[in-house]
C-alpha positions, 0 to 999 in steps of 0.5 A: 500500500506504501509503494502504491501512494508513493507511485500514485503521487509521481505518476504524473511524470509518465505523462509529463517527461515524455512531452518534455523529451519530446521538445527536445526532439526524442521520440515520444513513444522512445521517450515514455518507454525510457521513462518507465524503465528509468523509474523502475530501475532506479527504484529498485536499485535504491530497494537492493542497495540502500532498502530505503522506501525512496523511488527514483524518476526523471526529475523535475526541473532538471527534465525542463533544464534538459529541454528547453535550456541545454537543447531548446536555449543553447541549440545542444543536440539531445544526444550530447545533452544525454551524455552530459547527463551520464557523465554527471551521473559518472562523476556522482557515482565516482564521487559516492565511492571516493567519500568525498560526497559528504564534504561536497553536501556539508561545504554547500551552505543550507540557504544556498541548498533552499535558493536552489531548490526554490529556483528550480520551482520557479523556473519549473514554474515558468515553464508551466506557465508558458504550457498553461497559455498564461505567459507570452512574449513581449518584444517590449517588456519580454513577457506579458499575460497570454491570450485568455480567449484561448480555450486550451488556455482557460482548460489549463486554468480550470484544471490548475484549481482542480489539481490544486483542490485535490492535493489541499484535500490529500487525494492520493493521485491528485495530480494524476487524476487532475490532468486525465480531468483537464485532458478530458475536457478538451475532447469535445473542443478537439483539443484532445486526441484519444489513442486508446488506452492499453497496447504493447510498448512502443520501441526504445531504439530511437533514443537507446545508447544515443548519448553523445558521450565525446560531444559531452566532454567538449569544454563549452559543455563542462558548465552543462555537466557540472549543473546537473551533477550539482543539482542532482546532488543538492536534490537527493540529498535533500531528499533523502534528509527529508524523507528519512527524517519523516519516516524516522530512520534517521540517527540521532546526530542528524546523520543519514544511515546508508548515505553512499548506498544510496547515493550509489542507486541515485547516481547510478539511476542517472547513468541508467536513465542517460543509456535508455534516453532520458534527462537525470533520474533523481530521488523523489520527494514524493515518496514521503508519501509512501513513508506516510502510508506506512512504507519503511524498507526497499519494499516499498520501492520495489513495489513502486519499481514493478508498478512503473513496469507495468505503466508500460502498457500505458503508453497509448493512454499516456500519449493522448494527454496534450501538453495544456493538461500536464503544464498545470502538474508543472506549476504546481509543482513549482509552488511545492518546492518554494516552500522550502524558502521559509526556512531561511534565516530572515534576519541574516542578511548575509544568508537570505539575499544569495539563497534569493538571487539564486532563486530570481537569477534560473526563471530570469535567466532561463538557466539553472546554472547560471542562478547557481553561479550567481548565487555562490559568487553573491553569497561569498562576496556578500560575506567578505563585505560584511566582514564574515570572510571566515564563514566561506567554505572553500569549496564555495570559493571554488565553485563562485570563482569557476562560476565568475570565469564562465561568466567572464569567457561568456560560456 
């Protein structure tokens, strides 16, 4: 039962993932079969290797980063895009077994961890929003509200509140039952294509071993690489803390038992998921709602694992959703992750203002990477000038110093 609240919970991503991959030019049957694959592999692996009751999925924010910024934004071919995805994860998993993992997550300062988390919801956000209809461009001021005459826009908006309704009433599956909802409501506008619902899966080979590994490693990409390695550590961390932490298997002193166990599973997901031909598979939060249910152990997951390998058979069902159904999940997505920013010490300058700029700089500059650079050179600077150079950690004067060198060389 914990396994099935968990999968009920993130089930959305079979249906949003696709679409985003499929932006960025993968096939999106190959892409949905990817998907699938990647939760239920990544999901087991976290079962055998760290028993843990976390499941694993393409993550958000890091699907759109992949998408529309890398592919979309820099013009990145998706196959090189997939293999800076894997050699993230290659680096990850290395870090994992040199140890080095818990001095990366420590050196991160915890108002730095909360901007990006909250930054990825608002670029996630942003993302929705255009989805929904709601934002259009503007030659003068670069953005305005979008066309509220438009029917698939006002669906959008309609199933936004239904969604949100669900989730504030705690309907296991809101989101999911959300857009089914939203998607339903434009057949009779045919805006809503029906492709039936159960059928064999569809072939993995358009996107399958596609990565471009040697393209990854060019030096204009390095910056793409070290972006998603970091958000994909801060997010699993992060997730794991949080979850462990509610479901009491946390020790005493604030440690997580089998961290590098399961930081293995999670790197080694991503790797996975780079192979099959999709963006970073990453630890979900929403498995809290699994832990709620009950859930304690690797079975947990593993129910989570074979449930997502069954959604294969899915995959008609799965393409007749239209992309104004799914971006009202994004945005509220988006809002659940900046609950986060109310634990930022407010009356600390020198913390709250980088976690903000951070936060600000991914919508504004399309570009997680860029919020995080901006982010660590704000914070170190801000401290120096405040005369509290002693509380810079060396690995944050590292990663603003690199971060100011690309800025510098424009990569």
């Amino acid at each position: 039962m914990a396994g099935l609240a968990t999968f009920l919970t993130m089930a959305y991503i079979v249906v949003v993932n696709p679409g985003m991959m499929a932006a960025a030019g993968l096939d999106h049957g190959a892409a949905f079969v990817a998907t699938c694959l990647a939760a239920a592999i990544g999901s087991a692996l976290m079962a055998f290797l760290a028993n843990y009751p976390i499941a694993l999925a393409p993550g958000m924010g890091l699907n759109a980063y992949f998408a529309f910024a890398v592919v979309g934004g820099m013009g990145v071919p998706w196959q090189v895009a997939l293999g800076a995805v894997f050699l993230s994860g290659l680096i990850f998993f290395v870090v994992s077994l040199a140890g080095f993992r818990e001095w990366l997550i420590n050196s991160i300062p915890f108002s730095l961890k909360l901007g990006i988390a909250a930054g990825i919801g608002l670029f996630l956000g942003f993302i929705g929003l255009r989805g929904m209809g709601l934002v259009a461009d503007n030659p003068a001021t670069l953005v305005q509200l979008g066309s509220l005459h438009e029917t698939s826009t006002l669906l959008s908006c309609i199933g936004f509140v239904l969604i949100a309704g669900l989730v504030a009433r705690g309907v296991t599956g809101g989101i999911v039952i959300g857009i089914i909802v939203t998607a339903l409501l434009g057949v009779p506008f045919g805006l809503t294509t029906y492709h039936g619902i159960v059928s064999l899966p569809p072939s993995l080979a358009a996107t399958f071993m596609q990565m471009d590994i040697a393209g990854a490693v060019s030096l204009g990409l390095l910056g793409i690489v070290f972006t998603f390695f970091m958000v994909d550590l801060l997010d699993n961390a992060g997730t794991l803390i949080a979850t462990t932490h509610r479901a009491g298997l946390m020790e005493k002193d604030g440690s997580v038992p089998r961290l590098g166990r399961a930081l293995m599973a999670d790197s080694g997901g991503a790797m996975i998921g780079a192979v099959l031909g999709t963006s970073t598979t990453v630890s979900y939060i929403e498995s809290a709602a699994g832990v709620q249910a009950g859930g304690r152990t690797g079975l947990t997951a593993l129910t989570v694992a074979v449930l997502f390998l069954l959604t294969l058979f899915l995959a008609p069902l799965a393409t007749s959703i239209p992309g104004f159904a799914t971006a009202p999940a994004l945005v509220l997505v988006a809002c659940l992750m900046m609950q986060g920013l109310r634990d930022l010490a407010w009356d600390d300058t020198t913390e709250y203002l980088p976690a903000v700029v951070t936060a600000i700089s991914m919508p504004f500059s399309f570009s997680i990477a860029t919020g995080i650079g901006l982010g660590f050179i704000t914070y170190a600077l801000v401290k120096v000038v405040a005369g509290r150079a002693g509380e810079v950690h060396g690995a944050v004067w590292l990663i603003a110093a690199l971060s100011a060198i690309k800025f510098y060389l424009g990569a």
